[in-house]
N, C-alpha and C positions, 0 to 999 in steps of 0.2 A: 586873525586872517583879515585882512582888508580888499575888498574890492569895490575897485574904480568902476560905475556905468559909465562908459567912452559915448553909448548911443544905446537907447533901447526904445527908438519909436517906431512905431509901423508905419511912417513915412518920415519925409522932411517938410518943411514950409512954414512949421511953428515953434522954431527953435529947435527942435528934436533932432538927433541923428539917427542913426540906426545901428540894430546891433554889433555891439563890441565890448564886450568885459574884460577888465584887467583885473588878474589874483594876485597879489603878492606885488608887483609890480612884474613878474617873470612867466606869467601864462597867460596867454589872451584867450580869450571863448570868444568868437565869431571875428569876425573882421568887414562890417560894416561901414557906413561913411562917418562912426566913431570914431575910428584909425584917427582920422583927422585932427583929434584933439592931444595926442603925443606927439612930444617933442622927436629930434633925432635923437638923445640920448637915453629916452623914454623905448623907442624902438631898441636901439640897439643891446639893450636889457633883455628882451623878452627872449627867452628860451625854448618856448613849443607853444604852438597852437592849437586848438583844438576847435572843431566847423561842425556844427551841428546838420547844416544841408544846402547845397547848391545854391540855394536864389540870392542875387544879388546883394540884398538888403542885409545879408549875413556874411557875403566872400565878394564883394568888387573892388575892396581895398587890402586885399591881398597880393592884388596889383601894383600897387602903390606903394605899399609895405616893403616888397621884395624888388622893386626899384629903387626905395631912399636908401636901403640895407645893402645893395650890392656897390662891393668895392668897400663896403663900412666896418663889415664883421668877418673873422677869418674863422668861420665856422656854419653849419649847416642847422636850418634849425626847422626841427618835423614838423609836420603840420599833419592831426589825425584827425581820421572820419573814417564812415563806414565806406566801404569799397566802390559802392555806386557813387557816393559824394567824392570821392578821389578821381575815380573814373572820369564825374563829368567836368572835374579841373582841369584834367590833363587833355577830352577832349574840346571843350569851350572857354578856357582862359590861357593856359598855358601852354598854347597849339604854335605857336610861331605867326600866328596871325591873330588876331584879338590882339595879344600880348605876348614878349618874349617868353622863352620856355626857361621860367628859372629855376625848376628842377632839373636844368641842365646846364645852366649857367651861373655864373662861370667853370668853365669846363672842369678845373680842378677843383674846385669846391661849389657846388651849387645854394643856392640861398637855399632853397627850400628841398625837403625830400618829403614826399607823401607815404603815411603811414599807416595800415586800415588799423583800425579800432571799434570793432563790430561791436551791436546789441548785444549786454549781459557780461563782455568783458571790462576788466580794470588795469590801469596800468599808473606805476608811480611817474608822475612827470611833474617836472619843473617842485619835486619834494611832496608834492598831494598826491596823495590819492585821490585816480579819476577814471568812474565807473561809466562806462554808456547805456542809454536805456532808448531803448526803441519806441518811437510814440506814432501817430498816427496823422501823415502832412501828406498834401498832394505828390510831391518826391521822396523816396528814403530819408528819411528825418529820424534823429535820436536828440534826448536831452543827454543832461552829464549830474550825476553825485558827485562835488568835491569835497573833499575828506583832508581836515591838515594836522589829524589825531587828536583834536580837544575841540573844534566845531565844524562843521559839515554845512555845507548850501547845496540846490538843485536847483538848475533850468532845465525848465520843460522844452526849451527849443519850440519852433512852432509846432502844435500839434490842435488837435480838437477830439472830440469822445474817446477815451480809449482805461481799458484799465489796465493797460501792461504798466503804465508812467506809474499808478498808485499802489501798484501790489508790490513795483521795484521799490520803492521810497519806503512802504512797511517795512520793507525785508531790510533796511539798513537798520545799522544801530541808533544815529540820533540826525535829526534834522533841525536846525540850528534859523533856518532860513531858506524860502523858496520865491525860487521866480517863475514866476507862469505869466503865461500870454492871456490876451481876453482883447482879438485886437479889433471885435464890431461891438457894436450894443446888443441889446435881443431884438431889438427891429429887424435887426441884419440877420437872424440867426437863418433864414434859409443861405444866403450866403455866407455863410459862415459854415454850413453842411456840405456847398459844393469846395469852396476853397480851403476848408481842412481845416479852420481857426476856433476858437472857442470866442463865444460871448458869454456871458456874465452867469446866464442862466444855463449853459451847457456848463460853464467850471463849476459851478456851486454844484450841479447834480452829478457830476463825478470825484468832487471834493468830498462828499459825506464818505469816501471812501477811504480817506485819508485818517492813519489811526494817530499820527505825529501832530505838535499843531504848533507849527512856526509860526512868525510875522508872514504875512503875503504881500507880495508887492509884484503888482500888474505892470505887465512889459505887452510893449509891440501896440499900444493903442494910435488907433487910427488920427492921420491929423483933423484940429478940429472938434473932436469927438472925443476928447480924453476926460474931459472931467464928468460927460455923462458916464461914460463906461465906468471909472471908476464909483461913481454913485449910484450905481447900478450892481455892480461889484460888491461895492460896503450893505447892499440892501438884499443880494441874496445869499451872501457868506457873516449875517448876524453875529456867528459864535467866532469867527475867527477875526484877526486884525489885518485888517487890509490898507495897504498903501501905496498911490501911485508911485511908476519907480521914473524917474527925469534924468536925464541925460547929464552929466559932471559930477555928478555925485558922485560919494563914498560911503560904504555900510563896512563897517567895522563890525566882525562877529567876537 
């Protein structure tokens, strides 16, 4: 299984985009200002997407996506999340004002159709297996388990405390690789309580929970602040192997 990081910073300004993962070349997870870095024939590949939650930094280039794509592909291609996350698509992006409504355009085939895909269920798209797990973010947020029958990854999507994210990741059969967020340092950790994020020392103390013990690689760090967090990160997850994840890369499982 291969996937592309398109973007996985918790901001821009230091090289970073934001999130967007490619699986296979044929599933994106998020649509951040990543998008960016696929070609048009790169787009015109992808088959389903899948949006872990509303904010920007994860869906403002699904705008952009479902503009270079229209008129390109003669076919409609889902885009799932949970109900609220579709909800707030259809009322704050795809309203006829922000941006055309391209789950209605063009008439006889729309680019995009939105699909719910709640916490706890799985559905095969784009060939994986891909389970939702509800975690704990200032708006309805879920991460995703992808499964392509011989290795498996997890994003936590943004979250911060919670042990519904670690009790679903037990209950699968193998974790091969996970992406978690850690997007302050602990200096930040009161903010990081109001804004729903994990830093270094809230992941480490809801990680002891974790019975799997993949590579870890730290998504969503603040610009600026990436190589403390990750060293911060390495200094309170000792037993596990921790690595920052950078934006162009590729992890081959």
């Amino acid at each position: 299984m291969e996937l592309d990081v398109l973007g996985c910073g918790g901001g821009i300004g230091t090289g970073e985009r934001t999130t967007a993962f490619r699986v296979n070349g044929r599933l994106l997870i998020d649509a951040g200002t990543g998008v960016e870095a696929l070609t048009l024939a790169d787009m015109e590949a992808i088959e389903a997407i899948v949006v872990t939650h509303t904010h920007l930094d994860h869906t403002a280039y699904l705008a952009y996506l479902a503009d270079s794509l229209h008129g390109r592909i003669q076919r409609t291609i889902p885009v799932y999340g949970r109900s609220e996350t579709l909800q707030g698509l259809r009322d704050h992006l795809f309203n006829g004002v922000l941006w055309p409504d391209f789950t209605r355009l063009p008439p006889e085939r729309p680019v995009f159709s939105l699909e719910p895909l709640e916490p706890g269920e799985s559905r095969t798209i784009a060939g994986l297996e891909v389970r939702a797990i509800g975690v704990n973010h200032v708006v309805p947020t879920q991460g995703y388990w992808v499964d392509d029958g011989e290795r498996a990854f997890a994003f936590s999507g943004d979250t911060t405390t919670n042990g519904g994210l670690w009790e679903a990741l037990n209950a699968r059969p193998r974790l091969d690789a996970l992406l978690v967020e850690a997007a302050f340092a602990d200096e930040d950790a009161g903010l990081c309580e109001l804004a729903r994020h994990y830093c270094p020392r809230l992941l480490a103390a809801d990680m002891a929970a974790l019975e799997h013990h993949p590579p870890v690689y730290i998504s969503h760090r603040k610009p600026g602040d990436e190589d403390r967090i990750l060293a911060e990160c390495r200094a309170a997850l000792p037993d596990r192997t921790v690595h920052g994840l950078s934006s162009g890369t590729r992890l081959t499982l």
